[in-house]
N, C-alpha and C positions, 0 to 999 in steps of 0.2 A: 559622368554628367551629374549635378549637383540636385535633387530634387527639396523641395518645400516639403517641410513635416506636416504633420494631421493639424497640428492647435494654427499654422498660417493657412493651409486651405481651408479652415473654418470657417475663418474671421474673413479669408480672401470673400467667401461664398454668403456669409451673413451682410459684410457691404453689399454685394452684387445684386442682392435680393430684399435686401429693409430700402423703404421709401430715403432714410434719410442717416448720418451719422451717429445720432442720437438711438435710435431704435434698433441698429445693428450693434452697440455695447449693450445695450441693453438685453438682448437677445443673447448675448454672450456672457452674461454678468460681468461683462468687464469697465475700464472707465476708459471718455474717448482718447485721450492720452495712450491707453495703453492698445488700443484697436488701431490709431495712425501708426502708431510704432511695428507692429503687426504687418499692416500693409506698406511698409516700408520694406520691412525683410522678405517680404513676400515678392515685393519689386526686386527685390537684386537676384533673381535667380533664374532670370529672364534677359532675352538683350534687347528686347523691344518693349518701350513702355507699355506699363495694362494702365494707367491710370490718367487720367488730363484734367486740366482745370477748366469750368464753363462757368466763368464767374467767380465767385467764393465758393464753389461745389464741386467735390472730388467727383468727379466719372469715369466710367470705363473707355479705355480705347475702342478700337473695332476689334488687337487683338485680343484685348481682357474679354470681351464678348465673346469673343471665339473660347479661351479659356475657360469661361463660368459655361458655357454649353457644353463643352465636353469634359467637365469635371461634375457639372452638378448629377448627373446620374449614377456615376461612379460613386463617388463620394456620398451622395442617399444609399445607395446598398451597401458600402461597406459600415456605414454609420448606424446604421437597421442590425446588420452584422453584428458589431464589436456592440450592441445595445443588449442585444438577445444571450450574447456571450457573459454579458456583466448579467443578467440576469438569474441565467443558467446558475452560475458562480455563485451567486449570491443565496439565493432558493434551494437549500439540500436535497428540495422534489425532485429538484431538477438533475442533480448531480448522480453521475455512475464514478462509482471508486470501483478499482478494479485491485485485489487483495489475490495475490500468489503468494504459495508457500507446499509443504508438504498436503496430499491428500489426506493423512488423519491429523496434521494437524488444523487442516481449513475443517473436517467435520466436525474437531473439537469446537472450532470455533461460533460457526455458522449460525448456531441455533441460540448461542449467549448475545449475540447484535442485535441489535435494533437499531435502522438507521433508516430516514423520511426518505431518502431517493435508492437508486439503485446499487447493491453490493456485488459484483459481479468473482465469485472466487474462480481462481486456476491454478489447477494442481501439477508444480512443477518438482524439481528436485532438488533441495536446500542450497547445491552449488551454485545454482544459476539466480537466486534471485537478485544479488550483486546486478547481473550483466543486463538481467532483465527491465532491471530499474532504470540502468543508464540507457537502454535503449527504448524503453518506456513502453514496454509490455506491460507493465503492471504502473500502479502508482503507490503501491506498497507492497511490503512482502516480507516475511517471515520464514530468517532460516537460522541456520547454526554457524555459517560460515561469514566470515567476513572479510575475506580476501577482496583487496581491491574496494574498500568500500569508505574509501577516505573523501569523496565526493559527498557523500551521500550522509543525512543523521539517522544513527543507532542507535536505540535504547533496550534493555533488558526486558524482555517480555516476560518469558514465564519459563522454569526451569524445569526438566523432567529429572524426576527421582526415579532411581530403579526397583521395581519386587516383583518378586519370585511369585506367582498365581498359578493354582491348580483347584478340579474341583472339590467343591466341599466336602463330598463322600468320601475322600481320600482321608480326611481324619486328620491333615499334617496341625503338627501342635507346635506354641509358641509363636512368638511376634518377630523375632528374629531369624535370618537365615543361618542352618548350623550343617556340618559336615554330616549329621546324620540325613537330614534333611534327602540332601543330596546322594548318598548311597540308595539312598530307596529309590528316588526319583530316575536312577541312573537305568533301573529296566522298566520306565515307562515312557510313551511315545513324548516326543516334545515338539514342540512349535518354532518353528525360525524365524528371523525376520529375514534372514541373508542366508545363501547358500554356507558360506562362511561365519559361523556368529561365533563372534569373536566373545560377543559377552559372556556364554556357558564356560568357554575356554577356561577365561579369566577366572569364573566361579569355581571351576574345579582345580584350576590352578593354583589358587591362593589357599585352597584348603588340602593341598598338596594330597591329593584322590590320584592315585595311578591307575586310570578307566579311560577307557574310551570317549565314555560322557552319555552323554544321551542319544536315541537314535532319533535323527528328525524324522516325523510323519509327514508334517508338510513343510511348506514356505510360504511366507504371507507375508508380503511387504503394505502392510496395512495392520496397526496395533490395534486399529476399534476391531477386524473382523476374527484379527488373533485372541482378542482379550474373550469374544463373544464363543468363540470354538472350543474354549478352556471352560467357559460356563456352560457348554454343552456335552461335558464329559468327555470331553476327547483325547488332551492332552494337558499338559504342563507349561506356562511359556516364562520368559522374562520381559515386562513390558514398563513403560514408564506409570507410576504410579496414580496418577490421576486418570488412566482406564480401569483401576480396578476397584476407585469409590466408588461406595453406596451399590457394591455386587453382593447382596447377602450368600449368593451360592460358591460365591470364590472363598477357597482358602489364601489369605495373602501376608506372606512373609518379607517382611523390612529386606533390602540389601544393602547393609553398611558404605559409607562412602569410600571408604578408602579400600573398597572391595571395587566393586564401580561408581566412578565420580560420575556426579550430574552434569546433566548437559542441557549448557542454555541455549535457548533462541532467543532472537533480537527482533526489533521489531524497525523495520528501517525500509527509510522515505529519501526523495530528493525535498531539497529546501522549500523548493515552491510551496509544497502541496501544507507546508505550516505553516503558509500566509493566507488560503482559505478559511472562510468563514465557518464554513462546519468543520472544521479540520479538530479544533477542541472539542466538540461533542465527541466527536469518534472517539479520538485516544482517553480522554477520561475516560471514555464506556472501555475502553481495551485495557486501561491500567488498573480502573477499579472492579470488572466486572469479569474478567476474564483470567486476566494474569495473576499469579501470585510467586 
């Protein structure tokens, strides 16, 4: 069954309700030419006329009466509706963006935003924020992965570099990570991110060390609270480089790229959400003030 769009129930319901043709374009900003043609289309969608002639004056039938009475309340709440919506949109007060990605990396975030309506973060796991997007859990999100994500735009957010931090009392010297480094390190406790950390592996691998490596003290899948346990004297960890600025107590050693390469994050959205009005505020504050 064929129904009339929102712009002919409009104009159906501005006739039905202005005194006269003139004051229902008028109400419409439209011109009467383009209001008759309106209520023409509006006429074929129906098999009983809504309209009849009482002289030179278009009128309703009995059933266009019946029509404008049970459309004009309808049609007032979704119009109040789809008004408050354009509002909402409009007004960043009004707007909740809801921002997934990893937990240390929304606490990286969180505190560098500033945005007039509501930022709602959730802390998911870099794989999902793909799916979580198309299913519209989030309306942004922040990961490493990009599988599947040809729907969706992706831009280079901010890339993590890797170094070696331990604490300052330990004395380690030099700006660069070195095999001696590592020997000494190798009987003190260290810090995981994984049961498996592939990264020390790698560190002791490339500087061809036949040891065991380090013994993990704990696991922390969280680099703010591992970077923070390393400035507590506890241990040694490897973490991405921007937890370990501006730590005066940290000793912190470079790790060469071609030792461990960086790893980016992206910063990825469906289409819609960069036809929003505030949608440019945010990502300039996200490209200029967060990412680098």
């Amino acid at each position: 069954m064929r129904t009339p769009p929102y712009r002919l129930i409009e104009s159906f319901l501005s006739f039905a309700t202005a005194p006269n043709m003139v004051e229902a374009a008028r109400r419409l900003e439209m011109s009467q030419p383009a209001l008759t043609h309106h209520l023409k289309l509006f006429q074929t969608y129906f098999p009983r006329p809504v309209f009849t002639q009482v002289g030179r004056r278009k009128v309703l039938t009995d059933f266009g009466i019946d029509l404008q009475e049970m459309l004009q309340d309808r049609f007032g709440v979704l119009r109040r509706d789809l008004i408050e919506i354009q509002q909402r949109v409009q007004n960043p007060q009004d707007v909740v963006v809801r921002i997934g990605g990893r937990s240390e990396i929304l606490k990286y975030l969180a505190p560098r935003l500033t945005f007039p309506g509501t930022l709602i973060f959730i802390s998911m796991d870099g794989k999902k924020g793909v799916q979580g997007l198309i299913d519209r859990d989030f309306d942004i999100a922040i990961s490493n992965h990009l599988e599947k994500a040809s729907q969706l735009i992706s831009r280079k957010f901010l890339t993590d570099r890797w170094a070696l931090v331990a604490p300052k009392n330990w004395r380690l010297s030099g700006r660069v990570i070195e095999s001696a480094h590592l020997e000494m390190l190798a009987q003190k406790p260290f810090l995981a991110y994984k049961e498996t950390d592939r990264m020390v592996l790698r560190l002791y691998g490339f500087f061809d060390l036949h040891t065991a490596g380090p013994r993990h003290a704990k696991i922390i899948e969280d680099w703010g609270a591992l970077t923070d346990l390393v400035a507590a004297d506890q241990a040694w960890a490897i973490v991405p480089d921007r937890f370990a600025i501006g730590r005066p107590n940290l000793s912190v050693l470079e790790i060469p790229e071609e030792i461990l390469p960086p790893t980016d994050f992206f910063l990825l959205y469906r289409k819609e959400i960069s036809a929003m009005p505030w949608w440019n505020s945010l990502r300039k504050q996200l490209n200029s003030d967060v990412s680098r």
